[in-house]
N, C-alpha and C positions, 0 to 999 in steps of 0.2 A: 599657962605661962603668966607670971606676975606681972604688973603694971611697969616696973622699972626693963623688965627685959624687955616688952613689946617697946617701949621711950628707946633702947637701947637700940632695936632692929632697925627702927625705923629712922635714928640718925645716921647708923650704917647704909643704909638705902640711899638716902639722900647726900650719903658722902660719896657712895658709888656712882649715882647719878649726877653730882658734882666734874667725877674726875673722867665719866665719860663726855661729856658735855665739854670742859676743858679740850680734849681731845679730839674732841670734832670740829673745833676751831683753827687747830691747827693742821688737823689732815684737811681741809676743803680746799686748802692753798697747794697742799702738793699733788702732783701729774700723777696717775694710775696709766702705769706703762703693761701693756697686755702682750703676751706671743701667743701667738696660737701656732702649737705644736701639732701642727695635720696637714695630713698630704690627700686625704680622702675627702670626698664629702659625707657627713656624720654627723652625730652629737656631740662631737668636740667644738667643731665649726660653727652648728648654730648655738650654741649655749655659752659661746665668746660671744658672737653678734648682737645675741638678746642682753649678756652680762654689759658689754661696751656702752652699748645703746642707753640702757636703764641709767646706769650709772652716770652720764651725759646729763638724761634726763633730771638726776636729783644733783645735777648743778657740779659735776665734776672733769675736770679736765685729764681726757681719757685719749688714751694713742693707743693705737693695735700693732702688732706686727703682723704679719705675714705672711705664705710660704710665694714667693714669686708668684704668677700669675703663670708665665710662659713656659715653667718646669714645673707648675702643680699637678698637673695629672694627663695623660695623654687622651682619656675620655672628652670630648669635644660639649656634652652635655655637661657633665660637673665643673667644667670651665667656665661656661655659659652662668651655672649658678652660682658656682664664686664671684665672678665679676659681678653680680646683682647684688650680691649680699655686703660685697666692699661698697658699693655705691650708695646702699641705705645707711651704712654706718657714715659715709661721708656726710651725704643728706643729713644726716640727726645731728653732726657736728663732732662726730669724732675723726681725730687725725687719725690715719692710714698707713702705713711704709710696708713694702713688699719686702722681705727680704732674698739676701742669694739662698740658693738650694746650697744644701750642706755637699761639699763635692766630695768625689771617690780620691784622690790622692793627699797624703798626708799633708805638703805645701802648700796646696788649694784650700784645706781643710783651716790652717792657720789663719791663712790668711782671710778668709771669709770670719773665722772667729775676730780676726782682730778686728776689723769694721765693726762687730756688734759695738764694741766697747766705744767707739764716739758716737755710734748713735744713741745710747743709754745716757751719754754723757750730757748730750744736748735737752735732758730732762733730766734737771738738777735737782738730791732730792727727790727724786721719783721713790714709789715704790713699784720692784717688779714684781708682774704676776706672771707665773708661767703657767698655761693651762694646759693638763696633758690629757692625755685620751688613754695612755698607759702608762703601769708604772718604770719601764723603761725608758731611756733615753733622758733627752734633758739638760747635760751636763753644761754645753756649750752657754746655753741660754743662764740658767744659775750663776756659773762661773765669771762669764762674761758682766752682766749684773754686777756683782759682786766687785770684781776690779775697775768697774766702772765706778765708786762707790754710790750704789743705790742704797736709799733710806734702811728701805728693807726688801728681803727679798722672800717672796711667797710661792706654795708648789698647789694648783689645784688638781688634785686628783680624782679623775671622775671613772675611773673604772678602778677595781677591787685589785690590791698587788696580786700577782700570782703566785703561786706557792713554788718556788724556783729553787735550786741545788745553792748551797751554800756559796760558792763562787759570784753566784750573781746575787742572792743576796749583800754578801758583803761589797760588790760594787755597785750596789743600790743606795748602798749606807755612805759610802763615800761620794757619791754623787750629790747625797745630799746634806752632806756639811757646809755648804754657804748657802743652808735654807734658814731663816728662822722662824716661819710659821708653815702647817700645811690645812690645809682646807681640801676636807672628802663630802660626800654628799650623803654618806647614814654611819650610824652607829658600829654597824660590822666590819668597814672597812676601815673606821678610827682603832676598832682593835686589833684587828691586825697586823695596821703597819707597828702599833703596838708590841705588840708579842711576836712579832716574825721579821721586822723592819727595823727592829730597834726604837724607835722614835717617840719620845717624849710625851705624855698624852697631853701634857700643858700643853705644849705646844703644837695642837693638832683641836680644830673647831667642826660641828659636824653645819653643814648650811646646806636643804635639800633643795634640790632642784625646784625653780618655779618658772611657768610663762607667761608671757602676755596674754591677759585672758580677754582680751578684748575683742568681741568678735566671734566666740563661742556660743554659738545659739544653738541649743539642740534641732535637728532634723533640717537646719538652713542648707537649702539648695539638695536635700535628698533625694528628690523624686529626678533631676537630672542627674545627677551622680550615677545614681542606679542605672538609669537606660544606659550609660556611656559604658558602664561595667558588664551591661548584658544580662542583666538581675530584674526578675519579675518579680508583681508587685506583692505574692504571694511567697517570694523567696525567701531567708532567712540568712544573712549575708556576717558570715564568720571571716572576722578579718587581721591581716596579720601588714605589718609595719615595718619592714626591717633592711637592713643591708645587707646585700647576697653576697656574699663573701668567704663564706665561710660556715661550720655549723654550729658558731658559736651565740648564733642570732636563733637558734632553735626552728629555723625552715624544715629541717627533714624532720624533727619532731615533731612539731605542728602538721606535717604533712600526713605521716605515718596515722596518727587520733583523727584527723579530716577522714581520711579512707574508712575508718574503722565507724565513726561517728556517722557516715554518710551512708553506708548499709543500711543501718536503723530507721533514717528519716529523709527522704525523698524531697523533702524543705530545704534542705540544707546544702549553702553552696556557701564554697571559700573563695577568698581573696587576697590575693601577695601584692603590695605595694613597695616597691623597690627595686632596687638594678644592681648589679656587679657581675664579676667574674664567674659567680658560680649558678647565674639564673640558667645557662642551658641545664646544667645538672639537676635543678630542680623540678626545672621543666619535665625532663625524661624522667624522674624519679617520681612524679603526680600521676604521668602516665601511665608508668610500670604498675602504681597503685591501685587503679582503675578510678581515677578521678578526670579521666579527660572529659572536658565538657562539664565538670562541677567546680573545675576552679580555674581563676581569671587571672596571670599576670601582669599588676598592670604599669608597670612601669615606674617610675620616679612622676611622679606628683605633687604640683607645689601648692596644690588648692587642699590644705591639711583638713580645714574645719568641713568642705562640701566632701572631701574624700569619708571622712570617718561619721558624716549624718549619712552615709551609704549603707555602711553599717547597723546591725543589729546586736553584735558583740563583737568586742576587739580580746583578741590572744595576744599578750606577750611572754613567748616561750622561751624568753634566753638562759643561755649556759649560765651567767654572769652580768652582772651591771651594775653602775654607781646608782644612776639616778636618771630611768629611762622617761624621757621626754614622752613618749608617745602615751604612756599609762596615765601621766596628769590630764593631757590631751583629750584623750577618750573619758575620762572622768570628769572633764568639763563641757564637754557633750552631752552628756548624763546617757551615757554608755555605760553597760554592766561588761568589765574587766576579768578576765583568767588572765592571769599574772604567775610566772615563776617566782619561787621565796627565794629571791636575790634583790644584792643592793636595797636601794628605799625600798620594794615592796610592801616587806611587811609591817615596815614606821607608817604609811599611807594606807595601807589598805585590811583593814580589821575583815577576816575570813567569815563571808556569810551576812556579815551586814552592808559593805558599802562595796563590795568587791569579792571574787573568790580567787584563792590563792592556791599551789599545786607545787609540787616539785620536778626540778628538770628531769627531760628521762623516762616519766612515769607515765608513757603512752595510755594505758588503761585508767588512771585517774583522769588525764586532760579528757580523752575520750567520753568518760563518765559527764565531766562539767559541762563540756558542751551540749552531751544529748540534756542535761540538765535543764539548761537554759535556753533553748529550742523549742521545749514541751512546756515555758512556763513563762507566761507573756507578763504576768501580773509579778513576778518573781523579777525580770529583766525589768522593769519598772521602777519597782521599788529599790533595787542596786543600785540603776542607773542613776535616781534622786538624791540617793543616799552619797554616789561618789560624786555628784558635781557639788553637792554642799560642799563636800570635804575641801575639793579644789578651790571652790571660792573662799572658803576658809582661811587657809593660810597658804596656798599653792602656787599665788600671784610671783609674777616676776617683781613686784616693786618688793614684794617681802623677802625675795631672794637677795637681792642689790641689796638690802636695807642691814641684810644680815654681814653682807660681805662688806659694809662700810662701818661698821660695828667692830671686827676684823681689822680692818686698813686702820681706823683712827686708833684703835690702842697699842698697835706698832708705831704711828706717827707722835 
């Protein structure tokens, strides 16, 4: 490149960093109005909490919505941890509003819609975020926004559209015409809302998921972790993270490569960390496997960094995923990762150097990685070093926030 183009690039650059800068003077002044679209406890819930919080922290005036408290969930433990997790966002300084439950009759339905609109209103100038857990539903929350007149109105998509019959397609598309920015958390699912959603790719930013890494110290508090898990010190503790709910979180897959992989090596014991509706079924399906007595369920756990120095290697087998929380997690433990090629996976994790990656499904691979990494001490090592740089790299939550106000000011 000649001397006049490089002069040229670079007042380009400086012009662009001009009009962001511009731009960030006037978004600091306006409110980041947040919903959290979940009735579950999940990664929709903590990844508003962390996004609320951060964003607070880099000096922004941030409001949450809600799903009621007293209709969120009939589980008396996931209540318990909602009401903790509204309390820290309050603590940090972010406002709070519970909203009503979307009711069953048409009337009721209105009328709960029309309350959204003065409370958006009461945040003038706001931009909404609506953060969803799928790519259904929504509507109230957009539309509402929108006759409120917010700044702008934003759709975070943190799990992968589904591949749906043309009917719901098209009322996906129309739900989302009083959007005008979307934010997904990798490459694959910008293309596809793309090619099968319709949606603009301008207007669609990829921002991956990041956490607060404070506090991730490898092997901190392992040696109790374990005894609480029932794991000797000689064990080799293969662990899985997920909500039981369904087999979309890949529990019976991981189960099915656990049995198989446990034949081979007498070392080798698993571990389920999570609760829902379908932990009895898992339960009897471990059994059925001949894994009773090699794997532990152990319930909902809020101690994430003492749960996963338990560990010796973390599986996440999912069907599906935006931007699974728990693979950063275990990568800033300096935990070595099997990972399904979904969502962020394969933007975070380069196969064989900082991580190994596998396909959903594929019993006899997962089974293969594990017995891999069982047999090779010095192998989980070097993974492990390799994925916590990664994470501290660029995996931080402030980097995540920093991206999503990047985002905010050049709509503002």
């Amino acid at each position: 490149m000649n001397g006049s183009g490089m002069i040229q690039l670079k007042q380009q650059d400086q012009q662009r960093k001009g009009n962001l800068n511009a731009g960030t003077n006037v978004g600091t002044t306006l409110p980041i109005l947040l919903f959290m679209d979940a009735h579950e406890i999940g990664g929709t819930i903590f990844y508003t909490v962390n996004l609320a919080i951060e964003l607070t922290r880099l000096g922004r005036s941030v409001i949450v919505v809600v799903p009621e408290i007293d209709g969120f969930t009939a589980d008396r433990g996931q209540r318990e941890i909602m009401t903790g997790l509204l309390e820290r966002m309050r603590s940090a300084g972010v406002r709070v509003h519970e909203a009503e439950r979307w009711r069953s009759s048409l009337p009721k339905r209105v009328a709960t819609f029309a309350r959204l609109i003065p409370l958006i209103r009461s945040y003038p100038g706001c931009i909404a975020v609506l953060v969803m857990g799928s790519h259904r539903g929504g509507a109230r929350w957009t539309f509402a926004a929108r006759l409120a007149r917010a700044r702008s109105v934003v759709r975070i998509e943190l799990q992968p559209p589904g591949l749906t019959n043309w009917l719901d397609i098209w009322a996906t598309r129309i739900k989302a015409l009083p959007i005008d920015h979307t934010v997904v958390g990798c490459e694959m699912n910008r293309n596809v809302l793309h090619t099968v959603m319709g949606r603009d790719p301008a207007h669609i930013s990829v921002v991956h998921t990041g956490i607060d890494l404070t506090g991730y110290v490898p092997q901190m508090g392992r040696d109790d972790a374990r005894r609480e898990m029932g794991l000797k010190p000689e064990d080799i503790a293969v662990g899985v993270v997920a909500r039981l709910s369904g087999e979309r979180k890949g529990v019976g897959f991981f189960l099915r490569s656990a049995a198989a992989a446990a034949e081979a090596d007498p070392r080798l014991m698993f571990v389920v960390v999570g609760d829902g509706h379908a932990r009895s079924t898992f339960e009897q399906d471990a059994e059925s496997l001949g894994l009773a007595g090699r794997v532990h369920f152990a319930g909902w756990r809020s101690d994430i960094v003492r749960t996963l120095a338990a560990f010796d290697i973390l599986v996440m087998p999912s069907a599906f995923e935006g931007g699974p929380t728990v693979v950063i997690e275990a990568m800033a433990m300096g935990l070595p990762v099997i990972a399904t090629r979904v969502g962020m996976v394969p933007e975070i994790i380069d196969h064989g150097r900082n991580g190994l990656v596998c396909e959903y499904g594929a019993d006899a691979e997962l089974t293969r990685l594990i017995r891999r990494l069982a047999g090779d001490v010095e192998g989980r090592q070097r993974l492990g070093k390799a994925a916590r740089d990664r994470a501290l790299g660029d995996l931080g939550l402030r980097t995540m926030a920093e991206r999503y106000l990047e985002v905010f000011d050049s709509l503002a």
